[in-house]
N, CA, C and O atoms as a printed pandas DataFrame, in Angstrom:
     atom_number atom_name residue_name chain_id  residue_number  x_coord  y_coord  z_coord
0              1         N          UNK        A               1  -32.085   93.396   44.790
1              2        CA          UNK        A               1  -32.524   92.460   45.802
2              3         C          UNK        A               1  -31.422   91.441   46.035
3              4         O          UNK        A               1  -30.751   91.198   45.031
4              5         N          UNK        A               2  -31.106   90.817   47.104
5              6        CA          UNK        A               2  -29.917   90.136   47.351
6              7         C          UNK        A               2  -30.892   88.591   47.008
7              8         O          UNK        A               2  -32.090   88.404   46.793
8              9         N          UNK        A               3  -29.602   87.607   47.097
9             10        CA          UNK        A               3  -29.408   86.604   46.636
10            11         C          UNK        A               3  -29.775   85.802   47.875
11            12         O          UNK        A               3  -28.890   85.510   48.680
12            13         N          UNK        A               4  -31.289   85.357   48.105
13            14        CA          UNK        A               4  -31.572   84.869   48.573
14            15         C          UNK        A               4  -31.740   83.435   48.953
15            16         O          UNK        A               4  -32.389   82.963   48.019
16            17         N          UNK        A               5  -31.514   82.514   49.794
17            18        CA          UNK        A               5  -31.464   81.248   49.498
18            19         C          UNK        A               5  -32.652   80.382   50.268
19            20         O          UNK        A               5  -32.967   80.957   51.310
20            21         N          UNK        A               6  -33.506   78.981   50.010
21            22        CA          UNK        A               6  -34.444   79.077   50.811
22            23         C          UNK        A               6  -34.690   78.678   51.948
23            24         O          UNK        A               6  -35.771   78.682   52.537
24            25         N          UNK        A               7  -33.140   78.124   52.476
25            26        CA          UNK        A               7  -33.103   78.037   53.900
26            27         C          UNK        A               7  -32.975   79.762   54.567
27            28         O          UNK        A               7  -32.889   79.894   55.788
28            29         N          UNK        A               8  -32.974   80.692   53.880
29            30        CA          UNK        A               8  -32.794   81.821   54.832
30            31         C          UNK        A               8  -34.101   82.706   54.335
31            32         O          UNK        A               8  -34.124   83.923   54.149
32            33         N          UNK        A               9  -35.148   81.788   54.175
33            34        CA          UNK        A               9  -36.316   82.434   53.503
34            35         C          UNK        A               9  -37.067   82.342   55.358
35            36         O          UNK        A               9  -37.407   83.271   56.090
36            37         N          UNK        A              10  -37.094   81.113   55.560
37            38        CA          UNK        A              10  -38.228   81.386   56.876
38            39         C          UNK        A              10  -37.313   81.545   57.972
39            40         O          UNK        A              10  -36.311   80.832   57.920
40            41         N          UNK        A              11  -37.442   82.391   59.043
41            42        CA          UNK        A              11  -36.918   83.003   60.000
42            43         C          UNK        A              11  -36.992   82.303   61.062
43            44         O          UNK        A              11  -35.913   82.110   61.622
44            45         N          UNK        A              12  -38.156   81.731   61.659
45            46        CA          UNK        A              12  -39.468   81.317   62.703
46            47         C          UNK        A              12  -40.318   80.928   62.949
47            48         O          UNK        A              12  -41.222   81.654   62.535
48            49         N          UNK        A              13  -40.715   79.998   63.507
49            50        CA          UNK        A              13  -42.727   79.988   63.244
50            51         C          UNK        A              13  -42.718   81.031   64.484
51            52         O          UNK        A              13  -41.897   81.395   65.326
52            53         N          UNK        A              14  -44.485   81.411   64.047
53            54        CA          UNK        A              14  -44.706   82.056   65.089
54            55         C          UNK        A              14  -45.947   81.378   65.618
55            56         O          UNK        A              14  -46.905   81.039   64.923
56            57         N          UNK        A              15  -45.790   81.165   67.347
57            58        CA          UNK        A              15  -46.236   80.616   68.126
58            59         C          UNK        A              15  -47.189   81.437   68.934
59            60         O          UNK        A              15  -46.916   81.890   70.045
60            61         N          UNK        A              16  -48.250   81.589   68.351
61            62        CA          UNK        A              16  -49.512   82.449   69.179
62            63         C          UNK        A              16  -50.644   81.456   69.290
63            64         O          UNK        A              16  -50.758   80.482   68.545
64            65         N          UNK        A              17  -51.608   81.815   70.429
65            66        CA          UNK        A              17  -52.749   80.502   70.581
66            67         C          UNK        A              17  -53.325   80.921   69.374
67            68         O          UNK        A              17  -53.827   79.880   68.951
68            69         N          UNK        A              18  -53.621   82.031   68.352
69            70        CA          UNK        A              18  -54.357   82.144   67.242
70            71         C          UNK        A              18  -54.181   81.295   65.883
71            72         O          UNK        A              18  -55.024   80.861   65.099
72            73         N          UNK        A              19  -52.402   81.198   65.896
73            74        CA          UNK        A              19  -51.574   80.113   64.724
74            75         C          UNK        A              19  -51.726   78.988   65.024
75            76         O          UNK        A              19  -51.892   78.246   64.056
76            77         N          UNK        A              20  -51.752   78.235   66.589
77            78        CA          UNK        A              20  -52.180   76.794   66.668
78            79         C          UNK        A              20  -53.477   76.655   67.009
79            80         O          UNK        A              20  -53.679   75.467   67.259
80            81         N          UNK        A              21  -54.846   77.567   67.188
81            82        CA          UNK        A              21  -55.522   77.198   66.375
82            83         C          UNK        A              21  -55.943   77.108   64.748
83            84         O          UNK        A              21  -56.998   76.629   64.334
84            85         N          UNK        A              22  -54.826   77.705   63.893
85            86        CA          UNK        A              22  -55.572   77.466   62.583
86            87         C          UNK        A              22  -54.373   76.161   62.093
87            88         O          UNK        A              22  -54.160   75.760   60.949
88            89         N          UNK        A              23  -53.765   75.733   63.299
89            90        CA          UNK        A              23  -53.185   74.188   62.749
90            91         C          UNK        A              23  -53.574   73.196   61.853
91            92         O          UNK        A              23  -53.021   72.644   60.902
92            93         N          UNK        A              24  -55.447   73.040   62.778
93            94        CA          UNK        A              24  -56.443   72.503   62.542
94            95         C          UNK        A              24  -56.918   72.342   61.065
95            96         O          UNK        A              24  -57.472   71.402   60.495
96            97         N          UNK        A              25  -56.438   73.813   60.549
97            98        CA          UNK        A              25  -57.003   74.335   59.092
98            99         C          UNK        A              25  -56.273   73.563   58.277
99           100         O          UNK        A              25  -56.702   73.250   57.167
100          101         N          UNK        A              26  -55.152   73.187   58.703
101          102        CA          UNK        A              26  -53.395   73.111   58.009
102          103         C          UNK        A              26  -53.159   74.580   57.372
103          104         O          UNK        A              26  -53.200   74.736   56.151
104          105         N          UNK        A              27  -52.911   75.639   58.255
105          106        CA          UNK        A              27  -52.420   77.045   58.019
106          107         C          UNK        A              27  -51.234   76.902   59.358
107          108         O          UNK        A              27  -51.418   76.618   60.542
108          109         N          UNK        A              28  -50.313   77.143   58.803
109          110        CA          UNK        A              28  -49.073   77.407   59.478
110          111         C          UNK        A              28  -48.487   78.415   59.544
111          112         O          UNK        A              28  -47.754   78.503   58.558
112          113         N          UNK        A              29  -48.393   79.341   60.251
113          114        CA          UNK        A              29  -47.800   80.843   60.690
114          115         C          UNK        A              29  -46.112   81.155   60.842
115          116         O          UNK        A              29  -45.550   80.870   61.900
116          117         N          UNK        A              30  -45.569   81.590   60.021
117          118        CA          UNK        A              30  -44.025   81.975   59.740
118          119         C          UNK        A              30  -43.545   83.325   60.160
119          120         O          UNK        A              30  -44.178   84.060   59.402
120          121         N          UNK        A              31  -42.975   83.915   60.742
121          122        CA          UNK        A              31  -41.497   84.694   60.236
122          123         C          UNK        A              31  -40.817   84.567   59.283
123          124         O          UNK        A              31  -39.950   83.696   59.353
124          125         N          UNK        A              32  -40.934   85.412   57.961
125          126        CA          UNK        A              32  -39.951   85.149   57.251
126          127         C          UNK        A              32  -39.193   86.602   56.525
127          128         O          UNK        A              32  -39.284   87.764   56.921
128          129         N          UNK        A              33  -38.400   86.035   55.283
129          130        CA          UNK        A              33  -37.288   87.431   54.886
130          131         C          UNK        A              33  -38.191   88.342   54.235
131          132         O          UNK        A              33  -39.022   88.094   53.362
132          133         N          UNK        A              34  -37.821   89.741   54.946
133          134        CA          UNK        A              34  -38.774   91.161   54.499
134          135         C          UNK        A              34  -38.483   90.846   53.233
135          136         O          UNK        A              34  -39.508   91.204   52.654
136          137         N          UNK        A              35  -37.572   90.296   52.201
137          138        CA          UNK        A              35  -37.415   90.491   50.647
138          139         C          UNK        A              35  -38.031   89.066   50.230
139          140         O          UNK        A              35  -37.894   88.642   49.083
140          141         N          UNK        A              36  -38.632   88.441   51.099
141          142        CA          UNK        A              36  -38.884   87.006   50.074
142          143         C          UNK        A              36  -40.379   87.306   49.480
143          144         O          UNK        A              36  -41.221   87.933   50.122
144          145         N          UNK        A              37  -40.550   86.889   48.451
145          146        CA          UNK        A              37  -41.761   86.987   48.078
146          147         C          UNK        A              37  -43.027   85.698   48.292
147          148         O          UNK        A              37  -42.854   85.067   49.335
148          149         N          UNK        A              38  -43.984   85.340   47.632
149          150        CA          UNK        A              38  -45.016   84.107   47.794
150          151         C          UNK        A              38  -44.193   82.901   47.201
151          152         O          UNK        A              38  -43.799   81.904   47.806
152          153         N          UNK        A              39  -44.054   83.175   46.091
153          154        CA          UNK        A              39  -43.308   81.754   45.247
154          155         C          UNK        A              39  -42.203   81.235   46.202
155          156         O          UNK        A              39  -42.033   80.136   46.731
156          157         N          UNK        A              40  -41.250   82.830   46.257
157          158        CA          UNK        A              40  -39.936   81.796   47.143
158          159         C          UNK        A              40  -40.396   81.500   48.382
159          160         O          UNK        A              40  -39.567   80.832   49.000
160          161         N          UNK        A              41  -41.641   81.786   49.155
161          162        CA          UNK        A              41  -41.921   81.020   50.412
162          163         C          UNK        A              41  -42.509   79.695   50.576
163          164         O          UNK        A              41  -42.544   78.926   51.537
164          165         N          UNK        A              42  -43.004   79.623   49.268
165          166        CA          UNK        A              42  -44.009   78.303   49.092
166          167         C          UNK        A              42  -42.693   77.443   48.816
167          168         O          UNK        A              42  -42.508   76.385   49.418
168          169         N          UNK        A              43  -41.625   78.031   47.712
169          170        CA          UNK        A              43  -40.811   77.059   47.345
170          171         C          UNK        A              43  -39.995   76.441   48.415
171          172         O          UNK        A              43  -39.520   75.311   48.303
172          173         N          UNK        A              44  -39.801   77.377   49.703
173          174        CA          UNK        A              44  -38.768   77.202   50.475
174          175         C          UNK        A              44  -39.617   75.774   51.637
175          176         O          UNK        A              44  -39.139   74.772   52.170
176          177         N          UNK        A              45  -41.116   76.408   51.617
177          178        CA          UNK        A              45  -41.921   75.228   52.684
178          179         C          UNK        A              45  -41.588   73.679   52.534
179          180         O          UNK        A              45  -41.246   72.784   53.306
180          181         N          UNK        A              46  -41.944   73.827   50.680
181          182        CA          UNK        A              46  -41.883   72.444   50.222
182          183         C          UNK        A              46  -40.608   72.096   50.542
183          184         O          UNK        A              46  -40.513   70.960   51.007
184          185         N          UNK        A              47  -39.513   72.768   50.430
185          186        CA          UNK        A              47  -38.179   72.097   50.308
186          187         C          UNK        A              47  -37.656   71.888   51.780
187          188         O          UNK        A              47  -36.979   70.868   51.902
188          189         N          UNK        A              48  -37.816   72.597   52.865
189          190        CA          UNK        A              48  -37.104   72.566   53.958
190          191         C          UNK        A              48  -38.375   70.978   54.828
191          192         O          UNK        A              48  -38.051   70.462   55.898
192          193         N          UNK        A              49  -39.418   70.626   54.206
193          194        CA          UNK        A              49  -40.258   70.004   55.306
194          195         C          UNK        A              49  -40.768   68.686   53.939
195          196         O          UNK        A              49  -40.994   68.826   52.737
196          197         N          UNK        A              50  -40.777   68.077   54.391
197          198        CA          UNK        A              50  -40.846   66.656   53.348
198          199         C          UNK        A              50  -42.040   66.055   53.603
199          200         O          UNK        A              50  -42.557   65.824   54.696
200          201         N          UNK        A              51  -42.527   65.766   52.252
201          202        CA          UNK        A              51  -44.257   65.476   52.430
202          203         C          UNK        A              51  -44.896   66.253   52.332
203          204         O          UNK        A              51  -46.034   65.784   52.314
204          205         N          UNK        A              52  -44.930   68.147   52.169
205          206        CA          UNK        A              52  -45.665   68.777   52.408
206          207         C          UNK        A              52  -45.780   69.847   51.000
207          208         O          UNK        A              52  -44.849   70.375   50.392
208          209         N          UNK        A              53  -47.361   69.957   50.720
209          210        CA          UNK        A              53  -47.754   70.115   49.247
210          211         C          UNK        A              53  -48.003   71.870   50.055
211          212         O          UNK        A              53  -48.348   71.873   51.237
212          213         N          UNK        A              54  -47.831   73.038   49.438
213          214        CA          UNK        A              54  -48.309   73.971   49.716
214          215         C          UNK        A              54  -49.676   74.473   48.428
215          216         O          UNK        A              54  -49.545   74.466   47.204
216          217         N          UNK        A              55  -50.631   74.777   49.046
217          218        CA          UNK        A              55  -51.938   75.360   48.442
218          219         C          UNK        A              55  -51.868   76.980   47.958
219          220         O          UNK        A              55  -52.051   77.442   46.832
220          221         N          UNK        A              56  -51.581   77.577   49.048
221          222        CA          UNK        A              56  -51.460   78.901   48.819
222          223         C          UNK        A              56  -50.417   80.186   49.953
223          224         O          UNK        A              56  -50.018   79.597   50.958
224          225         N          UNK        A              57  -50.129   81.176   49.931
225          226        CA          UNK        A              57  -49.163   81.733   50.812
226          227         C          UNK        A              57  -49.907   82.746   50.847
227          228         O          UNK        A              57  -50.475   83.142   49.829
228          229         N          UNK        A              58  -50.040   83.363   52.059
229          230        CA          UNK        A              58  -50.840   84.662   52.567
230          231         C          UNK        A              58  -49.363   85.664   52.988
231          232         O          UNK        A              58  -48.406   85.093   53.512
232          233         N          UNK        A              59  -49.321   86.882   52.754
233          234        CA          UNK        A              59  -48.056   87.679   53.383
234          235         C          UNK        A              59  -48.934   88.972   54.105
235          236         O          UNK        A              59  -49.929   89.638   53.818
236          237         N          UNK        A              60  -48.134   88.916   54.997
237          238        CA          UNK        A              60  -48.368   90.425   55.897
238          239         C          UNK        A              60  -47.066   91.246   56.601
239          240         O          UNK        A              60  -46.349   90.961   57.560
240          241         N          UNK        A              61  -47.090   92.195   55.841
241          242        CA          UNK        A              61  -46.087   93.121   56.159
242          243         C          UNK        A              61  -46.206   94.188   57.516
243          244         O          UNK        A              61  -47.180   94.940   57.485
244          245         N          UNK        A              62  -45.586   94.265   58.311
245          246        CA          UNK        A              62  -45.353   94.639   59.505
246          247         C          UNK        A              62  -44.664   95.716   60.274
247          248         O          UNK        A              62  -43.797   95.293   61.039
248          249         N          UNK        A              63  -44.864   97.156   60.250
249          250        CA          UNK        A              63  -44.144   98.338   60.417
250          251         C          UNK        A              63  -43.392   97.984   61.873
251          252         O          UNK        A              63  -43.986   97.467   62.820
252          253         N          UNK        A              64  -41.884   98.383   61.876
253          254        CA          UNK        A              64  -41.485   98.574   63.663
254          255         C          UNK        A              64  -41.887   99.469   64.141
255          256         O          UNK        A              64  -42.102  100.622   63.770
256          257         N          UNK        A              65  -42.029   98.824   65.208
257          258        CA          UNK        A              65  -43.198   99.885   66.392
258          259         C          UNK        A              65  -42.142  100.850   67.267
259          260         O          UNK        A              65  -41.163  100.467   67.906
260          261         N          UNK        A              66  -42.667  102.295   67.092
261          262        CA          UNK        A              66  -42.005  103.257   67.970
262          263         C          UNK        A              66  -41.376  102.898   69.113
263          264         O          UNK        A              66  -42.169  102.309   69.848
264          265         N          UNK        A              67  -40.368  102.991   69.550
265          266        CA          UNK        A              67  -39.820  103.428   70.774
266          267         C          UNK        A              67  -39.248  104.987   71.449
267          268         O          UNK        A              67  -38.765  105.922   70.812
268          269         N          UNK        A              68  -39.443  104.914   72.663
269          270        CA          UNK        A              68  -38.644  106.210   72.914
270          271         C          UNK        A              68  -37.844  106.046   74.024
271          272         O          UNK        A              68  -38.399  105.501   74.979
272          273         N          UNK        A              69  -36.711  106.362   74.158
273          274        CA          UNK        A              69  -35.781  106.163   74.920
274          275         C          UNK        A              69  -35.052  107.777   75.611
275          276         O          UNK        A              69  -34.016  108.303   75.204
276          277         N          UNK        A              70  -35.956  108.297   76.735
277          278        CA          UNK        A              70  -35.192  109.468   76.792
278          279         C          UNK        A              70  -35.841  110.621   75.638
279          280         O          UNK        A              70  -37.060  110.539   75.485
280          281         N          UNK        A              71  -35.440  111.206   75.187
281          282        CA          UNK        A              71  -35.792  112.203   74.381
282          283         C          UNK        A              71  -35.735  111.593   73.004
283          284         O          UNK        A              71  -36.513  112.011   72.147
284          285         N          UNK        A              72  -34.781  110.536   72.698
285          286        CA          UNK        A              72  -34.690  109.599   71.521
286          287         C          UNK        A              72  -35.979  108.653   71.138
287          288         O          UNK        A              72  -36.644  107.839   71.778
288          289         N          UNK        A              73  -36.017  109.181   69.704
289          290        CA          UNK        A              73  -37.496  108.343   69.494
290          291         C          UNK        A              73  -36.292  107.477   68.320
291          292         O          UNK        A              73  -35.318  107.938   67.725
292          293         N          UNK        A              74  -36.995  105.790   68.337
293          294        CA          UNK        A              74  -36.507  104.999   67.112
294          295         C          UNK        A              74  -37.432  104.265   66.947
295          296         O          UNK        A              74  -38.458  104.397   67.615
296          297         N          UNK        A              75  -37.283  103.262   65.967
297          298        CA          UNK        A              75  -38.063  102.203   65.798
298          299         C          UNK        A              75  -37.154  101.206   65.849
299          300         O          UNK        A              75  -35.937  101.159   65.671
300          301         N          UNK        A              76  -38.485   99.943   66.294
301          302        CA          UNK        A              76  -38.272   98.381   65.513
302          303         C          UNK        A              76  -37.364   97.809   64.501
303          304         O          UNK        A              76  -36.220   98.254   64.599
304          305         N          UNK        A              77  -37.485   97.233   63.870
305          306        CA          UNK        A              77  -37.108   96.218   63.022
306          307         C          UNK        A              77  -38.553   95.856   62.312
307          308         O          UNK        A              77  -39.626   95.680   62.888
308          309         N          UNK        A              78  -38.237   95.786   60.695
309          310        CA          UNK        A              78  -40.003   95.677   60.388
310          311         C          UNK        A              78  -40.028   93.878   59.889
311          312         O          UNK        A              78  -39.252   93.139   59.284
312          313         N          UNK        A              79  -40.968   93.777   60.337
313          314        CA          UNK        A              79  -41.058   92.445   60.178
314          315         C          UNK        A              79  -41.842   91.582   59.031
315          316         O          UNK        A              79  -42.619   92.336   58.446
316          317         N          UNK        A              80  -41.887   90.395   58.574
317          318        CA          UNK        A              80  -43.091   89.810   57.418
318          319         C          UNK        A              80  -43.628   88.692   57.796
319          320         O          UNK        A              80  -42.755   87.827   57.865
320          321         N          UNK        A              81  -44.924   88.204   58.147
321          322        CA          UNK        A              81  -45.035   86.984   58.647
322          323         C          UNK        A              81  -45.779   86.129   57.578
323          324         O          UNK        A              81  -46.087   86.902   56.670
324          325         N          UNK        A              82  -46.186   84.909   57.305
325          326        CA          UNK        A              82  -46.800   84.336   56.237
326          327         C          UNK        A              82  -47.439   83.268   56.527
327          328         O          UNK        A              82  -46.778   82.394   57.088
328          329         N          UNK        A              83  -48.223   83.121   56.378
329          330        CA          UNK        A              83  -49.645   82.247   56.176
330          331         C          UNK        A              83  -49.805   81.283   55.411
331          332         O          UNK        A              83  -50.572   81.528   54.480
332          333         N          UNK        A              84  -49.129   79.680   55.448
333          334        CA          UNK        A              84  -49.285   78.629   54.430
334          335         C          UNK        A              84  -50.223   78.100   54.752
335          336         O          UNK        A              84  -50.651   78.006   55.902
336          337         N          UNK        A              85  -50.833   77.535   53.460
337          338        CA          UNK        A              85  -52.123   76.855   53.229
338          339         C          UNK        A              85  -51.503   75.514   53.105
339          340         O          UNK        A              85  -50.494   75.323   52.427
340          341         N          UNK        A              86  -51.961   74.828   53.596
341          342        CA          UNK        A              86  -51.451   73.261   52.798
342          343         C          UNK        A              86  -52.383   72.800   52.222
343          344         O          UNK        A              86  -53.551   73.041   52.529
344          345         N          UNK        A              87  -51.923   71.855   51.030
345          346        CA          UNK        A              87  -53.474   71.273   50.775
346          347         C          UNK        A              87  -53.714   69.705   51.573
347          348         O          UNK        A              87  -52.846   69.088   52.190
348          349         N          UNK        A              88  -55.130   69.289   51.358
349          350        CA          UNK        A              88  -55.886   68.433   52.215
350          351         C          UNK        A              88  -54.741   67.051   52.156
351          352         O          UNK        A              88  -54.620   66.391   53.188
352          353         N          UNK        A              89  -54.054   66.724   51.109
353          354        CA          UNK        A              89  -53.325   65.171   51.167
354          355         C          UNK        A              89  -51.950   65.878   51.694
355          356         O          UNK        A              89  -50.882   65.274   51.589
356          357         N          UNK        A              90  -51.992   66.617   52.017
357          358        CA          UNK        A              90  -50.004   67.109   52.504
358          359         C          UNK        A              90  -50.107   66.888   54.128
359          360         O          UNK        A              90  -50.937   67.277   54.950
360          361         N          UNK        A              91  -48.799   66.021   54.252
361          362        CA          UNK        A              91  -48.524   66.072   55.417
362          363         C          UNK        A              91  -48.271   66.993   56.276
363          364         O          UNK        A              91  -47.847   68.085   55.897
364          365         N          UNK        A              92  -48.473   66.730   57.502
365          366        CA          UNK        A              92  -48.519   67.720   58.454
366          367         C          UNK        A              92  -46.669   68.347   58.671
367          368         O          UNK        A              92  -45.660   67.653   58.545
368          369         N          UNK        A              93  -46.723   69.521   58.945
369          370        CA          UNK        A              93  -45.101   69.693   59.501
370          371         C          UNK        A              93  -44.886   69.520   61.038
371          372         O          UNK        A              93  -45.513   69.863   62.041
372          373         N          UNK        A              94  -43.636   68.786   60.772
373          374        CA          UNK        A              94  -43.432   67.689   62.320
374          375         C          UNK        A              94  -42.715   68.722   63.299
375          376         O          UNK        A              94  -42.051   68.173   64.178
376          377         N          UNK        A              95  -42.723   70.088   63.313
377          378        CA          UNK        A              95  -41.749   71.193   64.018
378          379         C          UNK        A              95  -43.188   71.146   64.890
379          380         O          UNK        A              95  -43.181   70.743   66.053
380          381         N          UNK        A              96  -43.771   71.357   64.578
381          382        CA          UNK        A              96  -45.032   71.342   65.794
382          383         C          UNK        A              96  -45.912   70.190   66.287
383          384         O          UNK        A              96  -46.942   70.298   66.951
384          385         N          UNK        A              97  -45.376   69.160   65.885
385          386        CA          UNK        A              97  -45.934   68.346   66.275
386          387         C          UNK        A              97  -45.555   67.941   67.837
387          388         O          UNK        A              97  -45.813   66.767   68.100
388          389         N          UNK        A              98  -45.205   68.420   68.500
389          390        CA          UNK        A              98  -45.087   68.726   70.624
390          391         C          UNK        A              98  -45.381   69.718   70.749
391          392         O          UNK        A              98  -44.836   70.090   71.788
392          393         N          UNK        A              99  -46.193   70.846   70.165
393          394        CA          UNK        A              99  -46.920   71.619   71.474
394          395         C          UNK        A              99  -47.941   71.844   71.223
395          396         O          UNK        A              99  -48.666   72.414   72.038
């Protein structure tokens, strides 16, 4: 497994009306590295966003979706997205705080 660091742990948020409604929850929706695991995502939340206690990390792994191009079939790029819990006294993360 390569030498991961935890600024290159989260990729993205991901911005669907389903992730800003569970804002509300304090569940925050990520892109992050197909090799990172729960610990290094929780570790990377706390460290990249200040004030913010993580509760728990949800992961979902993501197959690339077929293409066909011509007689050429390929895929995607597979993706991992993740699910932070915050707990109730952790501040909110200020990347979404405008939309």
């Amino acid at each position: 497994m390569a030498d991961i660091k935890y600024y290159d742990v989260i990729l993205r948020p991901v911005i669907t009306e389903k992730s800003m409604n569970q804002m509300g929850e304090k569940k925050y929706t990520f892109y992050v590295h197909t090799d990172a695991n729960k610990s290094m995502i929780k570790e990377a939340v706390e460290k990249m966003f200040s004030g913010v206690k993580v509760a728990s990390v949800n992961t979902i792994n993501l197959d690339g979706k077929k293409k066909t191009r011509g007689r050429i079939v390929g895929t995607t790029a597979k993706t991992k997205k993740a699910i932070v819990q915050l707990t109730a006294d952790s501040a909110d993360i200020e990347i979404f705080a405008g939309l």
